[in-house]
C-alpha positions as CSV (number, residue, x, y, z in Angstrom):
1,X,-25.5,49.4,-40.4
2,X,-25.0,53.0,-39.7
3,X,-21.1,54.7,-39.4
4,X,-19.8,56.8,-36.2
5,X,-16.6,57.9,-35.5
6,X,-17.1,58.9,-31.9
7,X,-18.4,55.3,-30.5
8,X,-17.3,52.1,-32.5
9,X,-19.7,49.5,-31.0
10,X,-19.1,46.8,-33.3
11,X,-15.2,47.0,-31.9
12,X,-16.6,46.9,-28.4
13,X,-18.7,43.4,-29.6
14,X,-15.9,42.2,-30.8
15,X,-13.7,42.8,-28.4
16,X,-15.9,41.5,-25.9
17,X,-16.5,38.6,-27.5
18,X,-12.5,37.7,-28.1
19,X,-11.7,37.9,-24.2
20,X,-14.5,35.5,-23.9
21,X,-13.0,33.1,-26.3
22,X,-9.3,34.0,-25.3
23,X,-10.3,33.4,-21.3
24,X,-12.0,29.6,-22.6
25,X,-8.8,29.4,-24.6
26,X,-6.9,29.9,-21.3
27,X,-8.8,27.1,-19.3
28,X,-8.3,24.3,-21.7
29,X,-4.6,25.2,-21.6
30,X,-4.7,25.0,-17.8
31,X,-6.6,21.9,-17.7
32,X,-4.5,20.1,-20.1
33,X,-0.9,21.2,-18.6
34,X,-2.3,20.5,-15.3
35,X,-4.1,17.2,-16.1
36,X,-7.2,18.1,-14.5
37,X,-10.7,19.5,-15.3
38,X,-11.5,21.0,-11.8
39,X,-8.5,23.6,-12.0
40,X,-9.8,26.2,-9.4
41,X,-13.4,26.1,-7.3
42,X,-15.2,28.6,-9.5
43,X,-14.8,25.9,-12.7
44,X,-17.1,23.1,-10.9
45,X,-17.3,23.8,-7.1
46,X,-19.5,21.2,-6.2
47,X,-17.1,18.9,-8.2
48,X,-13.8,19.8,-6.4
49,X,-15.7,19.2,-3.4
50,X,-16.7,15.4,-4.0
51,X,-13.4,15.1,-5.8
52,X,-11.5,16.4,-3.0
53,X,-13.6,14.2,-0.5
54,X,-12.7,10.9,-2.9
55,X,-8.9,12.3,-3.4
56,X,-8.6,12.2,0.6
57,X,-10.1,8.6,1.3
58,X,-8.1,7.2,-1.9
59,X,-5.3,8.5,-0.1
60,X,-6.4,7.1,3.6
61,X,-7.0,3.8,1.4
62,X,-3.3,3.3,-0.1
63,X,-1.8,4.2,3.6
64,X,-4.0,1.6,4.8
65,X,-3.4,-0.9,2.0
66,X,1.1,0.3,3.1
67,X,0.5,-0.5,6.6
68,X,-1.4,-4.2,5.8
69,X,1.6,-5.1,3.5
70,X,4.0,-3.9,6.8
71,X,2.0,-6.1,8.5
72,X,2.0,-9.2,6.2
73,X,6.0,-8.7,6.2
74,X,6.3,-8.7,9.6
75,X,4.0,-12.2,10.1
76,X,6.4,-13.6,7.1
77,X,9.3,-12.8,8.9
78,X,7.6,-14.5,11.9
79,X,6.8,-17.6,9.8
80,X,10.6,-17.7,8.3
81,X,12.1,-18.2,11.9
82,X,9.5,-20.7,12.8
83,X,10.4,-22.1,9.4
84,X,13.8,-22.6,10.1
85,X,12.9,-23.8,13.9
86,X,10.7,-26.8,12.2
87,X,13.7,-27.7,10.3
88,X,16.1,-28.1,13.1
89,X,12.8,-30.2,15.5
90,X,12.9,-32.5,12.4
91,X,16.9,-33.3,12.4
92,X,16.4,-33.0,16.5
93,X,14.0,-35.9,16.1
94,X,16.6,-38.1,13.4
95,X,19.2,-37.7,16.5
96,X,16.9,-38.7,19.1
97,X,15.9,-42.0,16.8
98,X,19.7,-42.8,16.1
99,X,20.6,-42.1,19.9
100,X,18.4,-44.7,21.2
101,X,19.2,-48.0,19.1
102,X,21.7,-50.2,20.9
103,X,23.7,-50.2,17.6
104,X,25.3,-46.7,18.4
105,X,28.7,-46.5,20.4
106,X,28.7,-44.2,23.3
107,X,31.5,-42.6,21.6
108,X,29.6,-41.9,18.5
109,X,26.7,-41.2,20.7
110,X,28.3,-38.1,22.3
111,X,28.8,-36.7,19.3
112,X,25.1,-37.0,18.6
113,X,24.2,-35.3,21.7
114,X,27.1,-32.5,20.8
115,X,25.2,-32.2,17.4
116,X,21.9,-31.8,19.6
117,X,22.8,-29.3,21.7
118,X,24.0,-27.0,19.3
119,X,21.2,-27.6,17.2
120,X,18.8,-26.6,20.6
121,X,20.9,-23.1,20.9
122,X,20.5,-23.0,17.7
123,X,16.6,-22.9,18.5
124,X,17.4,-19.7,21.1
125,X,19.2,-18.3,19.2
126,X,16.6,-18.2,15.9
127,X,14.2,-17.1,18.6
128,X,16.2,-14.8,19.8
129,X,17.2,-12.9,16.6
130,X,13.9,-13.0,14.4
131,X,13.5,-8.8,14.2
132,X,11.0,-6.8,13.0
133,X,11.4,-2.8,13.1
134,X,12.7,-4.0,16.5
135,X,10.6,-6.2,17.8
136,X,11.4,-9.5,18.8
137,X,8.5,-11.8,17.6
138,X,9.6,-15.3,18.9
139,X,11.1,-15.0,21.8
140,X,7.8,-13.9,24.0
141,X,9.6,-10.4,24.6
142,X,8.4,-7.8,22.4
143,X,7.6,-5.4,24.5
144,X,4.5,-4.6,22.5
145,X,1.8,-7.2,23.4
146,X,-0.8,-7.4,21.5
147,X,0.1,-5.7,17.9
148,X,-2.7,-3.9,15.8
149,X,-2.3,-3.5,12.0
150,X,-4.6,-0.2,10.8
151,X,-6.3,-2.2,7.7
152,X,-9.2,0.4,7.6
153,X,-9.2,4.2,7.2
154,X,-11.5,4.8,10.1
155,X,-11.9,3.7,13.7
156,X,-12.8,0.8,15.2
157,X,-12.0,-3.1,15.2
158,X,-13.4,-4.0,11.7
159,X,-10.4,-1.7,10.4
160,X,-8.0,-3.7,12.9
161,X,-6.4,-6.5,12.6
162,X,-4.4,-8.3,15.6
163,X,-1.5,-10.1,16.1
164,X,-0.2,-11.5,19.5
165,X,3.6,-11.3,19.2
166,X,4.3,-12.4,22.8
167,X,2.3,-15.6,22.1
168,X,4.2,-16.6,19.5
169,X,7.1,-17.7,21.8
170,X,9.3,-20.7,20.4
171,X,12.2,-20.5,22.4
172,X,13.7,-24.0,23.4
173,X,12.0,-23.7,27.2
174,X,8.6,-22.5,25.1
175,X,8.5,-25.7,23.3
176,X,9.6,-28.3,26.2
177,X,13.2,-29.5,25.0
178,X,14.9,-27.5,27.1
179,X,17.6,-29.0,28.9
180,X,17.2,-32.0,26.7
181,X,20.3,-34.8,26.1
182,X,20.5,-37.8,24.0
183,X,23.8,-38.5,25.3
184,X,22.3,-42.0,26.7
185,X,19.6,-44.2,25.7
186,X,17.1,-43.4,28.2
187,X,17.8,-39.7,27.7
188,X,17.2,-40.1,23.8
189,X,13.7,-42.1,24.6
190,X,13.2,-39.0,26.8
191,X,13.8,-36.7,24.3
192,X,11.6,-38.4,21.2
193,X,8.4,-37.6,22.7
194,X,9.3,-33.7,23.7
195,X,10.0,-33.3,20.4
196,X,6.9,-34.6,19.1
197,X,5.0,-32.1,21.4
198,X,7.3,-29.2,20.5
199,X,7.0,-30.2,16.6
200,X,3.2,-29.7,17.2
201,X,3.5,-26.3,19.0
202,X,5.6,-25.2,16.7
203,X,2.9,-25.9,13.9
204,X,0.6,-24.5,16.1
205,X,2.3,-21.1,16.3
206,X,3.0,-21.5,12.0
207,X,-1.0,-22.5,11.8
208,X,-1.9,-19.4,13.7
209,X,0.6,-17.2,12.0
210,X,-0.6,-18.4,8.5
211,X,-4.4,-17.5,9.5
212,X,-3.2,-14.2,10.0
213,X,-1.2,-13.6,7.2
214,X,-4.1,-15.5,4.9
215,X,-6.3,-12.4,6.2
216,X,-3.8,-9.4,5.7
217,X,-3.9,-10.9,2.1
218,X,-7.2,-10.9,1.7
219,X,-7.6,-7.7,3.2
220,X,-4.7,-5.7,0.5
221,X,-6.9,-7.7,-2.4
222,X,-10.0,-5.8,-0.9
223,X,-8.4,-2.4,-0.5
224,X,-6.5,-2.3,-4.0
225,X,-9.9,-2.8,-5.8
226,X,-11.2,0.1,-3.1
227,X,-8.5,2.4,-4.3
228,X,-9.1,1.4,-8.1
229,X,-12.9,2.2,-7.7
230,X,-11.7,5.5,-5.6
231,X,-9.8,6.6,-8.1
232,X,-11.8,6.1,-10.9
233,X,-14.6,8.1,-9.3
234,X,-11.9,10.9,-8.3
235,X,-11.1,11.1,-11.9
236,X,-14.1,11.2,-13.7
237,X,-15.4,14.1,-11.7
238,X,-11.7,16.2,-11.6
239,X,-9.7,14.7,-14.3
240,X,-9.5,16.0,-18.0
241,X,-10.5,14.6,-21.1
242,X,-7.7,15.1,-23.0
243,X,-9.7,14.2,-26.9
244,X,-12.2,16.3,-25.8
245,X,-10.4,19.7,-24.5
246,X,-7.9,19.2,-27.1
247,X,-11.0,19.2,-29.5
248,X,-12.5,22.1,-27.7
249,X,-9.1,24.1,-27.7
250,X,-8.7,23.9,-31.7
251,X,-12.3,25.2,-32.0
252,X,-11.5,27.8,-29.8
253,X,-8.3,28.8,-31.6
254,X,-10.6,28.6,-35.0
255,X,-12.9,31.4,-33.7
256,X,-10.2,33.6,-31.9
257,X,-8.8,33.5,-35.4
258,X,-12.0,35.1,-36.8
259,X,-12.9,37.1,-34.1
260,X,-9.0,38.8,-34.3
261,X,-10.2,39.3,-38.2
262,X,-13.2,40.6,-37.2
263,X,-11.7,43.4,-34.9
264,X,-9.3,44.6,-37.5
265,X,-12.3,45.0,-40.0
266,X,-14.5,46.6,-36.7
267,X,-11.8,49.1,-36.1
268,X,-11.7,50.1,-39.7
269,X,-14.9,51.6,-39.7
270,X,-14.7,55.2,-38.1
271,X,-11.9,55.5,-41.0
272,X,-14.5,54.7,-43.7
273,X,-17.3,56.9,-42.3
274,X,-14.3,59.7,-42.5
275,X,-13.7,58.6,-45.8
276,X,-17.4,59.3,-47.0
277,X,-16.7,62.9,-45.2
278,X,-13.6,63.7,-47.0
């Protein structure tokens, strides 16, 4: 190897060759404090494309997956009030049974009918007062129609799911016991057979209600394993080994060690061809 003073080339090498290793140094630091592997487009462009792509309709996914849970609530809070309205038809029915034997009083059979009529406001009221987000989902005035849960992350009806909340009516005048007594005989006789046919409506509207909540089900099942698979393809095109770039990032360190050595010796050189001078 020959000796200059004016030009030390095997400095410049070296040189060269640490920023290489310190600027490789530098990306394995920025991919492991930022988690990812894509940290800018010029490290895989191609790959923060198709990541970005699967980041965005993981994203679309979960919002759609928030949205059918919003949807499920709001059926269960349906199916609570006609809970609750089932309940009161099946004491409603006891009453009218007790009302019409000849072995009741009239005396104690007013106080039957009292019990029935405040269990049939009781009816309006339930109706009345079952809320969601402020709409009224069983008194056949929500104002809304026809509600449409967004299941999907694109448009049209396989990514809908419907709900008629104005069909879903179970006031006392909905059901046919409206104006209903059992303050006499004949009005108890009266009464058993509306309440047989507003028991059935009642579990018509909790039949259709559980269809529709047995699908919003369904469909969060389907999404969540979406958004898993998502995911898992976002992160094995932009996320970071962390064994490996660690591994990477000692070996790196190992050589930038040497290559610092190296440039100490490298710049030593012009002083030893002066030395043969001297």
């Amino acid at each position: 190897m020959s000796l200059k003073i004016a030009s030390n080339i095997a400095s410049q090498a070296v040189q060269r060759n640490l920023k290489r290793v310190s600027d490789k140094s530098q990306l394995e630091l920025e991919r492991l404090s930022s988690g990812r592997r894509i940290t800018k487009s010029t490290d895989d462009a191609a790959g923060l494309a198709i990541g970005s792509k699967l980041e965005s309709q993981t994203r679309g996914l979960k919002q759609a997956a928030r949205n059918t849970n919003d949807g499920i609530s709001l059926v269960q809070t349906a199916e609570g009030g006609l809970n609750e309205i089932s309940s009161i038809l099946m004491r409603l029915r006891e009453l009218t049974v007790q009302s019409a034997s000849d072995t009741v009083a009239d005396a104690e059979r007013e106080l039957l009918d009292m019990e029935y009529q405040q269990l049939l406001d009781e009816v309006d009221r339930i109706s009345e007062s079952t809320v969601f987000n402020g709409t009224h989902l069983l008194n056949g005035e929500s104002g809304r129609g026809v509600l449409s849960f967004q299941v999907g992350t694109f448009d049209g009806d396989e990514n809908r799911i419907e709900y008629d909340a104005d069909d879903a009516e179970a006031t006392t005048s909905a059901i046919g016991i409206s104006g209903s007594e059992i303050s006499d005989i004949d009005g108890a006789l009266d009464s058993m057979e509306e309440i047989d046919e507003s028991i059935e409506e009642v579990s018509r509207l909790r039949a259709r209600i559980g269809s529709v909540q047995t699908r919003l089900h369904s469909t969060v099942s389907n999404l969540e394993v979406q958004i898993l698979n998502q995911d898992n393809a976002r992160s094995v095109i932009q996320d970071v080994d962390v064994a490996e770039s660690t591994a990477r990032l000692a070996s790196l360190n190992v050589i930038k060690s040497a290559a610092v050595a190296s440039l100490v010796q490298a710049n030593n050189l012009p002083n030893t061809a002066l030395r043969l001078i001297g």
